[in-house]
DOZAVEX-763505 format. One record per residue (C-alpha): x, y, z. Coordinates in steps of 0.02 Angstrom, whole numbers, plus 32768, in hexadecimal, padded with zeros to 4 digits. Each point is the difference from the previous one (the first is absolute). Example, Ala and Ser with C-alpha at 12.3 -4.5 7.8 and 13.67 -1.06 7.14 Angstrom:
<nodes>
82677F1F8186 804580AC7FDF 
</nodes>
This chain:
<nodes>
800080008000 805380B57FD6 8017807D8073 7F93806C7FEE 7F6B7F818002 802E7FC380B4 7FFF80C0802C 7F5C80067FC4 7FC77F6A8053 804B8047809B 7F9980A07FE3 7F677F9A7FF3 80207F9B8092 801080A98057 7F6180267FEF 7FA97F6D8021 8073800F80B8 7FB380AA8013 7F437FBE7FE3 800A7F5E804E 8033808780B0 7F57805D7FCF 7F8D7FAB7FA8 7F857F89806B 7FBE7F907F82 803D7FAF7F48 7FB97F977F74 804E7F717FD3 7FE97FB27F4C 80657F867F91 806D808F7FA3 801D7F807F67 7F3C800C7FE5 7F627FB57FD1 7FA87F997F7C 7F5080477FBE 7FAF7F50803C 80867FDB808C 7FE9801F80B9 801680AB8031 8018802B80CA 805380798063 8021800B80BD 7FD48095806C 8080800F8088 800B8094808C 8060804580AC 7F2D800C8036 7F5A7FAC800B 7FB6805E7F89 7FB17FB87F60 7FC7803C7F57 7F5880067FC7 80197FF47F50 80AC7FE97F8D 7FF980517F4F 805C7FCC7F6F 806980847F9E 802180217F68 80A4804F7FEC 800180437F5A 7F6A80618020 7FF57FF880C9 7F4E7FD27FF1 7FB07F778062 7FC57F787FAF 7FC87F76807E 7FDA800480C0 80047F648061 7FE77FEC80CE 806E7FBE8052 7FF67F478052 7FE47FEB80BE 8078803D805D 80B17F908025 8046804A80A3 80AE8011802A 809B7FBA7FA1 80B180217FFF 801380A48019 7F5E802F7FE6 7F5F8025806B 7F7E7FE27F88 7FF57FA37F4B 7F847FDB7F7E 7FFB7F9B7F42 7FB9806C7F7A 7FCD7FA87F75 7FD880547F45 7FF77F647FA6 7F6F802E7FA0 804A808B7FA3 80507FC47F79 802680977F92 80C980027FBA 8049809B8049 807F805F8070 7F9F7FFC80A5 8035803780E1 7F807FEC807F 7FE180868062 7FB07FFE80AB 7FE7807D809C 809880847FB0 80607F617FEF 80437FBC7F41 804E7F597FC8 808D80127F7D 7FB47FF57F5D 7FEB7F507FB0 7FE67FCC7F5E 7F5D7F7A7FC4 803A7FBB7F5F 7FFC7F507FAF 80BF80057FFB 801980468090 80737F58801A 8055800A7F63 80B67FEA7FF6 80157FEC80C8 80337F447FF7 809E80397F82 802480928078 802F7FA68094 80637F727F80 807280AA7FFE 80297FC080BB 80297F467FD8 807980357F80 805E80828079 80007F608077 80667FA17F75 80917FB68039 80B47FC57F86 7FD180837F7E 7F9280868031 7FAA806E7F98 7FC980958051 80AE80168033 803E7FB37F3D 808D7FA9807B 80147F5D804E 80227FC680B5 801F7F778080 804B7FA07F53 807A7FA68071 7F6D7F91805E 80257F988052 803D7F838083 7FAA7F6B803E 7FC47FDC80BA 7FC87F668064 7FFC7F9F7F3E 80607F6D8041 7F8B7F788000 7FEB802F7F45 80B27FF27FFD 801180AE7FDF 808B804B8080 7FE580978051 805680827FA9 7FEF7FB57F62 7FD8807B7F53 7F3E7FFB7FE0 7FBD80657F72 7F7B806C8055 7FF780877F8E 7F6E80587FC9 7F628018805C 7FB7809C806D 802C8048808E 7F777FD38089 7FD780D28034 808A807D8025 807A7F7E8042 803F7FA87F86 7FF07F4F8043 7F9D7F827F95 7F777F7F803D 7FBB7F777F91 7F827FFD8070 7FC280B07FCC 80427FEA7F4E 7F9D7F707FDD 7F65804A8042 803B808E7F83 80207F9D7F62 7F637FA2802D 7F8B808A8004 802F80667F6B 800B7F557FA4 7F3980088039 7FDA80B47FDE 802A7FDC7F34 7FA07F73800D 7F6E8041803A 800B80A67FD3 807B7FF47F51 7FBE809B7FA1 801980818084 80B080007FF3 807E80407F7C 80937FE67F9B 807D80A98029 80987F978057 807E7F777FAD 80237F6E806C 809E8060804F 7F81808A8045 8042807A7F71 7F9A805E7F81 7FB87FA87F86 7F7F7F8F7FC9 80187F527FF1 7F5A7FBF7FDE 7FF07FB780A3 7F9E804D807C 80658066808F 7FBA7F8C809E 80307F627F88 80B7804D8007 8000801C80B4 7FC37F698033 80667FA47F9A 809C80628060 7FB87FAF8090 80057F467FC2 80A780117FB7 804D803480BF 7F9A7F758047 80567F927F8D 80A080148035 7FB27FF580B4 7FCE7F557FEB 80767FD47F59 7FF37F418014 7F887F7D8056 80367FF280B7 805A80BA8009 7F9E8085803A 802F809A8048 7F8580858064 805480978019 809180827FBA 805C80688088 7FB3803580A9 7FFB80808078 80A1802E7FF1 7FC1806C7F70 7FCC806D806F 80A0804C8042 8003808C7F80 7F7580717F84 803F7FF17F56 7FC77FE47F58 80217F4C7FC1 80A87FE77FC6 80777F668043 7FE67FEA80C8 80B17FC9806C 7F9A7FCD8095 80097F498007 80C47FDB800B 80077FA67F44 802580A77F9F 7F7C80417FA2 7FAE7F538001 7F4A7FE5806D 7FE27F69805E 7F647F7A7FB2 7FB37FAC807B 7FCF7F4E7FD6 7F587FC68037 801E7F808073 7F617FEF806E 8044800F809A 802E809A805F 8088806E7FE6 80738083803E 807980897FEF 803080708087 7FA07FF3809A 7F447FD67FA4 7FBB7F617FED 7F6F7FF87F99 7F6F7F77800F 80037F927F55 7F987F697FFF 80087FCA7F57 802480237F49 7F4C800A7FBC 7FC880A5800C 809780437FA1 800F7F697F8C 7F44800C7FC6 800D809D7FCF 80827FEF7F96 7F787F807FAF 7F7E80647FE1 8075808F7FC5 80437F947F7A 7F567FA57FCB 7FB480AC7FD6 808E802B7F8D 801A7F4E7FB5 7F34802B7FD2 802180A17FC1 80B47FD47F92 7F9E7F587FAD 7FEA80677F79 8081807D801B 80897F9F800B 7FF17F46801E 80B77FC78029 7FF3809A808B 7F537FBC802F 803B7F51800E 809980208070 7F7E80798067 7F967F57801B 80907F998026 80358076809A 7F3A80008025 7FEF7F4E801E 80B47FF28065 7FD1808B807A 7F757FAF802A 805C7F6B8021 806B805B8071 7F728056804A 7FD27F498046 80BA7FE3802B 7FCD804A80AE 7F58804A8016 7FFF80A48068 802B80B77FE4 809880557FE0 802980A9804E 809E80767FC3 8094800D805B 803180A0806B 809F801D803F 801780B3805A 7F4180218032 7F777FA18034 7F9180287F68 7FE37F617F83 7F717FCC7F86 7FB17F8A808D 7F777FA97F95 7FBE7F898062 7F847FAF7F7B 802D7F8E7F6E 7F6C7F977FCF 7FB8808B7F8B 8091800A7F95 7FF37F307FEE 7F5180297FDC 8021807B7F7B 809E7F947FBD 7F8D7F717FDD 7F8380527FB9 806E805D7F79 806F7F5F7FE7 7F4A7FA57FD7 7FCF80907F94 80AB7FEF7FAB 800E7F507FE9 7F287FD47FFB 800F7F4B7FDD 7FB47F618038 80AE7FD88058 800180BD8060 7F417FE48045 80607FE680A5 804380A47FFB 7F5780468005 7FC07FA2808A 8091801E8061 7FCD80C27FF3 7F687FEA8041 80367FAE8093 8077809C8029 7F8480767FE1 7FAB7FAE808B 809D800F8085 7FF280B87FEA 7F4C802D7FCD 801B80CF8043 80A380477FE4 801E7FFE80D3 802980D08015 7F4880267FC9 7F96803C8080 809C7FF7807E 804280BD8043 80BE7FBF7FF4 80787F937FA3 80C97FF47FF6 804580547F73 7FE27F967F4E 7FBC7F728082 7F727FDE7FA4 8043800C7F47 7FC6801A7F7C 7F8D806B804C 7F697FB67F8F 7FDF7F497FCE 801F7FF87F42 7FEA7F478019 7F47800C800B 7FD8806A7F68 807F7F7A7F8E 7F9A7F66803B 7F5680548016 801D80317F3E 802D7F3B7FD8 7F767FB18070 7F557FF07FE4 7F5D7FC6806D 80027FEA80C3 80D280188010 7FF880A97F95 7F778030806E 80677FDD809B 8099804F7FDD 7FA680A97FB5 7FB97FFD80C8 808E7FFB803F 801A80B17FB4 7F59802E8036 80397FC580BB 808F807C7FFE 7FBF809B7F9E 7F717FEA808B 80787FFA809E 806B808E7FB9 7F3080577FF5 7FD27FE380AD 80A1807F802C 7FCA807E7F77 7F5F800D7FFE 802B807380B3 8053809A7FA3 7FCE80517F67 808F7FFD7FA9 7FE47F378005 809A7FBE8046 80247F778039 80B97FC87FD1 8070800980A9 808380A1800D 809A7F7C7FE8 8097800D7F98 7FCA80097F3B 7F5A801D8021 7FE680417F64 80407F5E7FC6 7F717FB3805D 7F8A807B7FC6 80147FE37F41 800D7F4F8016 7F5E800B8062 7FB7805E7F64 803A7F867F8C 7FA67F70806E 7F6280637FEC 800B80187F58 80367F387FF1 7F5B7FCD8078 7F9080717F8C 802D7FC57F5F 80127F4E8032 7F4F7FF9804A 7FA0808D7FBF 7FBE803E80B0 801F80D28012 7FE6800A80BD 80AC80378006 7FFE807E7F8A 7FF98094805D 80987FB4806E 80677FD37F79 7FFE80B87FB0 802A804580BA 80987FA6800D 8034802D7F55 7FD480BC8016 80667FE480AD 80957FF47F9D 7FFA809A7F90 7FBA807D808B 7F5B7FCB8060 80717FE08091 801E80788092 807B80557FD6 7FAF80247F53 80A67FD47F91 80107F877F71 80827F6F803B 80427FE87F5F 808280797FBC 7FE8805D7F88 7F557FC07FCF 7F8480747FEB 808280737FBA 7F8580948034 7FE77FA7809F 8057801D80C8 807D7F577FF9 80947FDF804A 80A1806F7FCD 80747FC68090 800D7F49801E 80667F918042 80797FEB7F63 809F80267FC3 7FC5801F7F5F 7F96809C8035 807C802C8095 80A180077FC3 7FD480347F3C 7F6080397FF1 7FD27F717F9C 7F367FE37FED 7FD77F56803C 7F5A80097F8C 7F787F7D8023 804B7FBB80A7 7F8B7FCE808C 8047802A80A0 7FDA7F9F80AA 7F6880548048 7FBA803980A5 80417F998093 7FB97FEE80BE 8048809A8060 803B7F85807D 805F7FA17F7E 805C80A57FC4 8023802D80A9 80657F5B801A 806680027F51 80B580148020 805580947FAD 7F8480747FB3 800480A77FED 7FAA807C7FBF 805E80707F80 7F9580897FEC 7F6B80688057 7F597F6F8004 7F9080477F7C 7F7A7F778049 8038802B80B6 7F3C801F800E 7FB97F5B7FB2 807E7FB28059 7FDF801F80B2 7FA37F7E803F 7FF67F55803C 7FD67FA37F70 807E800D7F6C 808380617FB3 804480397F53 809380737FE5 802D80397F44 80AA7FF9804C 80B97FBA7FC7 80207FE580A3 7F737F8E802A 801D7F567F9C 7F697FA18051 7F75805D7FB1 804E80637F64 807D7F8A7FAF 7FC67F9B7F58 80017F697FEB 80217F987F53 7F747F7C802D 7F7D807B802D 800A805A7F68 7FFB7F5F7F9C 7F607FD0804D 7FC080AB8000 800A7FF97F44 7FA37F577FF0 7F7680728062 8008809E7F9A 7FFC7F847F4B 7F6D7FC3805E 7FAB80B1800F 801680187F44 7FD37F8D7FB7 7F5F7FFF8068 7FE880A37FE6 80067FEB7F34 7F7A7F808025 7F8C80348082 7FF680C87FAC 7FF87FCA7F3D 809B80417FB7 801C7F507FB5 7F967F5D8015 7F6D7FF87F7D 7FC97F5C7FDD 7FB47FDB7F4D 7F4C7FA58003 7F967FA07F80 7F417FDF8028 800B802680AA 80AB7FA08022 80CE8030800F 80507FDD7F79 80948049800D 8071804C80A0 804880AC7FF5 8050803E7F6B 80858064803B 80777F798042 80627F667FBE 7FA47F8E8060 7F9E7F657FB0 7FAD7F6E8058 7FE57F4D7FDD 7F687FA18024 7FD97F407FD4 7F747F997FE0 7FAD7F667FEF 7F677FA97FFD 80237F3F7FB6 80AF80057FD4 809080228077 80947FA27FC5 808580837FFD 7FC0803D80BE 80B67FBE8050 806B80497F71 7FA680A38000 802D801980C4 80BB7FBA8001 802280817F68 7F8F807C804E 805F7FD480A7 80B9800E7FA9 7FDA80B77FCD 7FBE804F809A 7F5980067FA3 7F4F801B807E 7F717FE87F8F 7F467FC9800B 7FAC7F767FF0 7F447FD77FDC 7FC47F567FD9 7F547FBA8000 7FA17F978088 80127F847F82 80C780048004 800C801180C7 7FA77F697FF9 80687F917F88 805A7F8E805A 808C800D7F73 802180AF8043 801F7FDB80AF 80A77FFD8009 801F80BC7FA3 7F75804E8064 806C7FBC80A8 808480697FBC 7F8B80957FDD 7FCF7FFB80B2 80B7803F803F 803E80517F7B 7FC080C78014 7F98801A7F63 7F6E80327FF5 7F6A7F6D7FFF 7F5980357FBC 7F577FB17FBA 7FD67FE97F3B 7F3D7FC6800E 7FD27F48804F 7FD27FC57F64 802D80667F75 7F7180537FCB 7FD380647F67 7FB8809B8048 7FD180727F6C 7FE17FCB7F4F 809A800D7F82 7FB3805A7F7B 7F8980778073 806A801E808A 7F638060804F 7FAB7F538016 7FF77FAE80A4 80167F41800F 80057FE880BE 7FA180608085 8041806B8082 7FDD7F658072 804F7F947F96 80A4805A7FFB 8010801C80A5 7FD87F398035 807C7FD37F73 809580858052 7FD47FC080B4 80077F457FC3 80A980427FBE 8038802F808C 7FC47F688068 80597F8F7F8C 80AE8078801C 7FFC7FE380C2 7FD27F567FE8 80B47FE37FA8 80448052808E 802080BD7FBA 7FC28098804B 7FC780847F78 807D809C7FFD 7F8080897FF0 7F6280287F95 805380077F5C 7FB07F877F83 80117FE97F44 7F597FBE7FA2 7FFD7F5D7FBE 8030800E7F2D 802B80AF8033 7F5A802C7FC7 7F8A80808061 7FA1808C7FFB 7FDB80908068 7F657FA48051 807B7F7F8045 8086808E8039 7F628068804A 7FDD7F498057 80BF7FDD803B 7FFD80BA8046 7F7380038063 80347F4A804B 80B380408018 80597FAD7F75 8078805A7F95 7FE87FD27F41 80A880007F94 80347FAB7F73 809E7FF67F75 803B80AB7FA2 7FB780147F52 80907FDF7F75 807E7FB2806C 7FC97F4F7FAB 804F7F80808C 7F417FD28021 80047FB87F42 80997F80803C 7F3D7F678025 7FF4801B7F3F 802E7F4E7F8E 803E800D7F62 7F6A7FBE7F92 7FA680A08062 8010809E7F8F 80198065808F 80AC7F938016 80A2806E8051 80867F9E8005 8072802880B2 808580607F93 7F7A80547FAF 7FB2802380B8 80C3803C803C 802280877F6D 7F42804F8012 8029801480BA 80AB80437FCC 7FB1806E7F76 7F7780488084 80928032807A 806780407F80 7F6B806A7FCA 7FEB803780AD 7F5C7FB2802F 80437F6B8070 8000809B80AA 7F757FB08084 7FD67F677F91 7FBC7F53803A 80327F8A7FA8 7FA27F5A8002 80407F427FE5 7FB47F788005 80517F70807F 7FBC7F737F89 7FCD7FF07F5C 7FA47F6F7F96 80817F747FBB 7FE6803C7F5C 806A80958010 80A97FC68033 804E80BE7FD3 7FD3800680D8 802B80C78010 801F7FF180A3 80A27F8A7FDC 803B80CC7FAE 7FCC804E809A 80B3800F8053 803C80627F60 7F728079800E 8035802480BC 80AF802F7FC4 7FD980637F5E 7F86806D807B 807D8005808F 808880157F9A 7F9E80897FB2 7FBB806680BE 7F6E7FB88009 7FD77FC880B2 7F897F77802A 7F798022808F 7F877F8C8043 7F4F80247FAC 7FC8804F80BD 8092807A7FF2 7FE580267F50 7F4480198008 8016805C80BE 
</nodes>
C-alpha cells in the first residue's frame, strides 16, 4: 500500500476515533452489500436503552427515502452495547446505492446489486499467491529454496538431518511456517470452490502467479501449487512429513527470504509424521496417531486427481496414487497429529481425526467409484457417525485449531454420494450443529453464536459454508436468515462495524495495520486476507507479548467483558491473516456468486416446450446426461463404469417396467451408491397424447398420475429412493395438459434438447429415420461447434433392440472427451435444471 493511502486510512480512522468518543449509537450492515432477492438486515446497537420507531432507507444519490421498516423487538445488551435490535428490508428489492438512517444516526452507504459478489473470490486469491513459498510472485523472488532437513524420519529410514525437498507451498499467516494440516484443508477447498462454483472465476494469472493467461482458471493454478508441495511432503508410500520449520520463525519480522534459525544453514527442519508425540525444546505436544494429517493429504489429492483426469492424466494418475497411500498411512496409526513447538507453548492441538477419514473415504470412493471401492463408501459412513457435530459447536471454548477443520467437509462429500435413509442421516447431522450453534444466537441480534477463540473468523466462515452445505443438500431455509448474519459478520455487521477482510470492500473500513510483515515493514497490501477475528477479552488478556502499537481506534467497542478486536500490528491474535482462512473464505464468497447470478436472474433461464424444460441455461458450458430405458438395458454396467472413469454425474430414468426386470438387478445395485441422479419414466410406458395431434389426450389425469405413482412403487421396490421430482415422459412425448398435470402434483416435466440427435441412437437401420453412432457423434460436434450445445440435455438410451448393433452408447466415452476437452462441464440434470 503507498504512502499516502495509509495516511489516508489513518485520517479516516481518525475520525471514526473521534465519533466512536461521541456518538451513542451505530448501524451496522455488511459493507460488501446486498442482493435484490437476498437477505437484507442491519443491527441497531447503542451506549442507551433507547429504541427507534421506524428505520428509513436512503437513497444516496438523491437523499430521498425510499423504504421504512420497524425495527424487530428489542435485543438487550451485548458487548459493549446497552441495547440492540435486527432490522430487516428484505422486501425491497430495488438495485441501488442505499444507508439506513435512524434517530440522527446513518449506516455507511451499501450497495444492492446482483453482482454485488462479483470478482471477490479472485480478490482474496491475491492473498494465496503473496503466501507462495520457493518462488513468490508478489515479491517476483524466491525464498526458503534451501528446505530442508529431516526430523524424527528414522523408522522410514530417513536420518535426521537428512536433505528433503520441501520446497514450494505457502506460508501458513505472517510466520512463515507451513502446516499440511492447514494446506490440505487449503488445496482441498479451492479444489471444491471450482468444482462447484467453476464459472465465477478467471483466467488473469500463469501457473507461476505472474501475468498472464494460461487458459486455466487462477484457483486451478493455486490449488495445484498446493498439491505439488504436498507431494514432496509425502513423495513416496510410507514417507510423510507434517510440518516445515516452527516457532523459531518467530525470532525476527522480516519479509521471506532464507531463515538461519534452525542450526543447518539456511535449511528448515521437516518433520516426519510419526504418530507419536514429539518434541523440541521444552514442549511436548500430544500426537495420537497419523490419521488426521494423513487423510487429508487423501482427500487433497483425490480432488485434484478428479479435476487433472482431463487435464492432465499422467499428473492425475500420480495424484491418485499418493491418494490411496495416504490413506493407507492414515490407518498406519489412527489418531491425530498436532505440530511441533519448540520455544512457546502455542501448537495446532487438533484433537479430532475421524472427519478427515470420513472425508478421505468419501473422495477416494468418488475417485475410484467401482464395485471393488464400495468399501470405501461404507467406511465413510461409519465415520461420519463417530463425529456427527463438529464438537466446538454450541461450546463457549476450544484450544487453538483443536477442533480442525473448523467445519465437517466430510458430510457434504458423502451426503452428495448417498442416497435414501444414510443421505438423510448425515444431512441431520448438519442440521444438529447449525441448530446448537442457533440456540447461542438466537440471544443477540447480530446472531452469533461462534465462541470469541483464536480464528474465529475461521470458525465463522466455515460455519457459513455449513449453512450454505445443510441448505442446499436438503432444501430446508430455516437457516437462512442465520447463514446471511454470519456472512455479513465478516464484512462489517459485527461490533466494531469493520470489514475483516483487507482490502475488500475497497470503499469499505478494513484492516490497514495487521499483523504482517508485508504491510509493516514495506507497505505492501496484503489484499483479500482474512485476519483472525474477535477473541474473548479474557483470552487477550492472557496472550503473552502483545502490545499495542498505536492509539485503540476501537478502545470504545472494546471495553467490555465479552470480546475484543484491535486493527493493530501489535496484536497477532485477532488481526493477523491466515492462508487457510482466506482459502475457505473464497469457497464462501464463489458460493455468494454464483447464487446470486441464480437467485436475482442475471443468468439461469431454462428453455421449455409444452409446458416442460428442455434445455438448462444458455449462458454456460454446462451439458447434462440423462438415460433411459423401458425393455432394453444391456449396456446399463458399461454406461456407469465409463460414466464412472470420467467423473461424469448424470440421470437416470427408467420405467417401472425396467426396475422390475430381474435382468437389471445387478446395474440398478450399482445405481443405488453411485451419486446420480435416479428418477421415474412412466410404470408402463404409456402413450399420452396422439402423434399426429399432439393436442389429443390418450390417458386421463387419473390415469397418469396412477401410472407415475405405480412408477414410483416399482423404483422403491428395487430398492432405490427417487432423487427429486424430475421426470421425463415416457417416448418423450407430452403436452402441456400432462406438464399442467406434473405441476400441480409436484413433478417437474423435462425432456432431451431439440437437434442434439443422441435420442435417435434406438433407431435400426431398415428404419429411415436410421443415425448411425458416428453420424450421432459429428451432429453433436457440429451443434457445439455452432454454439448451440450451452445448457443442453442430451439423451441416450441405456439399451437398444438387437437389431441395431451400432449401440451409441459403446461412443459415449469419446463424446465425454471431445466436450471436456472442448469446456464443456457436465452437471447432474438437478443442477442443470436448478
Amino acid at each position: 500500500m503507498a504512502a499516502s493511502a495509509v495516511i489516508s486510512f489513518a485520517i479516516l480512522l481518525l475520525a471514526f476515533k473521534d465519533q466512536s468518543e461521541t456518538a451513542s449509537s451505530w448501524i451496522r450492515i455488511n459493507q460488501l452489500g446486498y442482493t435484490p432477492t437476498g437477505i437484507k438486515a442491519a443491527v441497531w446497537c447503542s451506549k442507551t436503552e433507547k429504541l427507534p420507531a421506524i428505520f428509513r432507507l436512503i437513497d444516496s444519490a438523491t437523499g430521498g427515502a425510499v423504504y421504512s421498516v420497524k425495527p424487530s423487538g428489542a435485543f438487550g445488551s451485548y458487548g459493549p452495547f446497552k441495547q440492540t435490535c435486527r432490522v430487516d428490508f428484505s422486501r425491497f428489492t430495488r438495485p441501488g446505492s442505499y444507508y439506513l438512517e435512524a434517530g440522527g444516526v446513518r449506516s455507511p452507504v451499501f450497495r444492492i446489486a446482483a453482482n454485488v459478489y462479483d470478482g471477490a473470490a479472485d480478490f482474496c486469491l491475491r492473498y494465496m499467491r503473496q503466501q507462495r513459498c520457493g518462488f513468490n510472485p508478489f515479491l517476483n523472488d524466491s525464498c526458503h529454496t534451501h528446505d530442508g532437513y529431516a526430523l524424527y524420519g528414522a523408522e522410514a529410514g530417513i536420518p535426521d538431518s537428512s536433505y528433503v525437498d520441501a520446497r514450494g507451498g505457502w506460508h501458513d499467516a505472517s510466520d512463515y511456517l507451513q502446516y499440511v494440516t492447514t494446506s490440505a484443508n487449503a488445496t482441498a477447498q479451492l479444489l471444491m470452490a471450482y468444482r462447484d462454483f467453476p464459472a465465477v472465476f478467471g483466467d488473469e494469472r500463469l501457473a507461476n502467479g505472474l501475468s498472464g493467461k494460461n487458459g486455466m482458471a487462477d484457483v486451478v493454478d493455486e490449488a495445484k501449487w498446493g498439491l505439488d508441495w504436498l507431494l514432496k511432503m509425502h513423495p513416496a508410500a510410507g514417507q510423510m512429513y507434517n510440518q516445515v520449520a516452527d516457532d523459531r520463525d518467530h525470532m525476527g519480522m522480516r519479509i521471506p527470504g532464507e531463515d538461519t534459525f534452525y542450526g543447518k544453514g539456511y535449511a528448515r527442519p521437516v518433520y516426519f509424521v510419526t504418530g507419536t508425540p514429539q518434541q523440541r525444546g521444552r514442549f511436548l505436544n500430544t500426537t495420537t496417531g497419523t490419521s488426521s494429517t494423513a487423510a487429508k493429504f487423501t482427500s487433497a489429492f483425490a480432488l485434484g486427481s478428479m479435476l487433472f483426469s482431463y487435464k492432465d492424466s499422467n499428473y492425475a494418475s500420480l495424484l491418485s496414487t499418493r491418494a490411496q497411500s495416504a490413506l493407507q498411512f492414515a490407518n498406519r496409526k489412527k489418531g491425530n497429529t498436532q505440530t511441533v513447538s519448540v520455544r512457546s507453548p502455542y501448537i495446532y492441538a487438533e484433537d479430532n481425526w475421524v472427519d478427515d477419514m470420513e472425508l478421505g473415504y468419501a473422495t477416494l470412493y468418488t475417485l475410484l467409484k467401482d464395485v471393488a471401492s464400495r468399501d470405501l463408501l461404507d467406511q465413510s459412513f461409519r465415520y461420519a457417525g463417530k463425529e456427527p457435530v463438529t464438537p466446538w459447536m454450541g461450546t463457549d471454548t476450544a484450544s487453538h485449531y483443536q477442533w480442525y477443520p473448523f467445519i465437517n467437509l466430510g458430510h457434504y462429500e458423502l451426503a452428495r454420494l448417498l442416497s435414501g435413509s444414510k443421505r438423510d442421516t448425515v444431512i441431520g447431522f448438519y442440521r444438529e450443529g447449525i441448530q446448537r450453534v442457533w440456540q447461542k444466537a438466537k440471544q443477540n441480534a447480530f446472531y452469533r453464536g461462534i465462541p470469541f477463540i483464536w480464528c474465529s473468523n475461521n470458525l465463522t466462515t466455515g460455519f457459513a459454508i455449513q449453512c450454505y452445505w445443510y441448505r442446499q443438500l436438503s432444501g430446508d431455509v430455516q437457516f437462512s436468515a442465520l447463514e446471511q448474519a454470519n456472512f455479513d459478520w465478516l464484512f462489517g455487521c459485527n461490533p466494531w462495524g469493520t470489514s475483516m477482510v483487507y482490502g475488500l470492500p475497497s470503499s469499505g473500513d478494513t484492516p490497514v495495520d495487521p499483523h504482517s510483515a508485508f504491510t509493516h515493514l514495506k507497505n505492501y497490501p496484503i489484499d483479500g486476507g482474512l485476519v483472525d477475528g474477535p477473541v474473548y477479552s479474557s483470552i487477550y488478556r492472557s496472550l503473552i507479548g502483545i502490545t499495542l502499537s498505536q492509539q485503540d481506534e476501537y478502545a470504545w467497542f472494546n471495553n467490555n467483558p465479552l470480546a475484543v478486536y484491535h486493527d493493530d500490528y501489535g496484536d497477532y491474535s485477532t488481526n493477523e491473516p491466515t492462508m487457510d482462512g482466506t482459502a475457505s473464505l473464497i469457497y464462501l464468497l464463489a458460493a455468494k456468486q454464483a447464487e446470486a447470478t441464480k437467485l436475482n436472474g442475471k443468468k439461469r433461464q431454462l428453455q421449455k416446450q409444452q409446458g416442460a424444460i428442455i434445455r438448462g441455461d444458455v449462458s454456460g458450458k454446462e451439458v447434462s446426461l440423462v438415460f433411459t430405458a423401458d425393455e432394453f438395458g444391456e449396456g446399463l454396467q458399461h454406461i456407469i463404469s465409463t460414466l464412472d472413469q470420467f467423473k461424469v454425474r448424470a440421470g437416470f430414468f427408467f420405467t417401472g417396467n425396467f426396475y422390475r426386470n430381474p435382468a437389471f438387478r445387478e446395474g440398478l445395485q450399482l445405481l443405488g451408491h453411485s451419486g446420480h441422479y435416479l428418477g421415474p419414466h412412466s410404470d408402463k410406458h404409456l402413450l399420452y397424447c396422439d402423434w399426429e395431434k399432439r393436442d389429443s389426450l390418450l390417458v386421463t389425469r387419473e390415469q397418469f398420475l396412477e401410472d407415475y405413482q405405480q412408477n414410483i412403487v416399482a423404483m422403491q421396490q428395487a430398492g432405490i429412493k427417487p432423487t427429486g421430482n424430475l421426470f421425463i415422459p415416457p417416448y418423450e412425448w407430452w403436452n402441456d395438459s400432462i406438464a399442467a398435470w406434473g405441476i400441480n402434483n409436484g413433478i417437474r416435466l423435462f425432456s432431451f434438447t431439440p437437434g442434439t440427435s443422441t435420442n435417435a441412437d434406438y433407431t435400426v437401420p431398415d428404419d429411415r429415420n436410421y443415425l448411425s453412432s458416428e453420424s450421432i457423434l459429428q451432429r453433436v460436434k457440429g451443434f457445439s461447434n455452432a454454439g448451440n450445445l450451452n445448457g443442453a440435455i442430451l439423451l441416450i438410451h441405456a439399451g437398444t433392440d438387437p437389431g441395431r448393433r451400432d449401440k451409441f452408447y459403446q461412443r459415449m466415452g469419446e463424446l465425454i472427451r471431445y466436450l471436456q476437452e472442448n469446456g464443456y462441464r457436465f452437471c447432474r440434470i438437478d443442477e442443470l435444471l436448478r
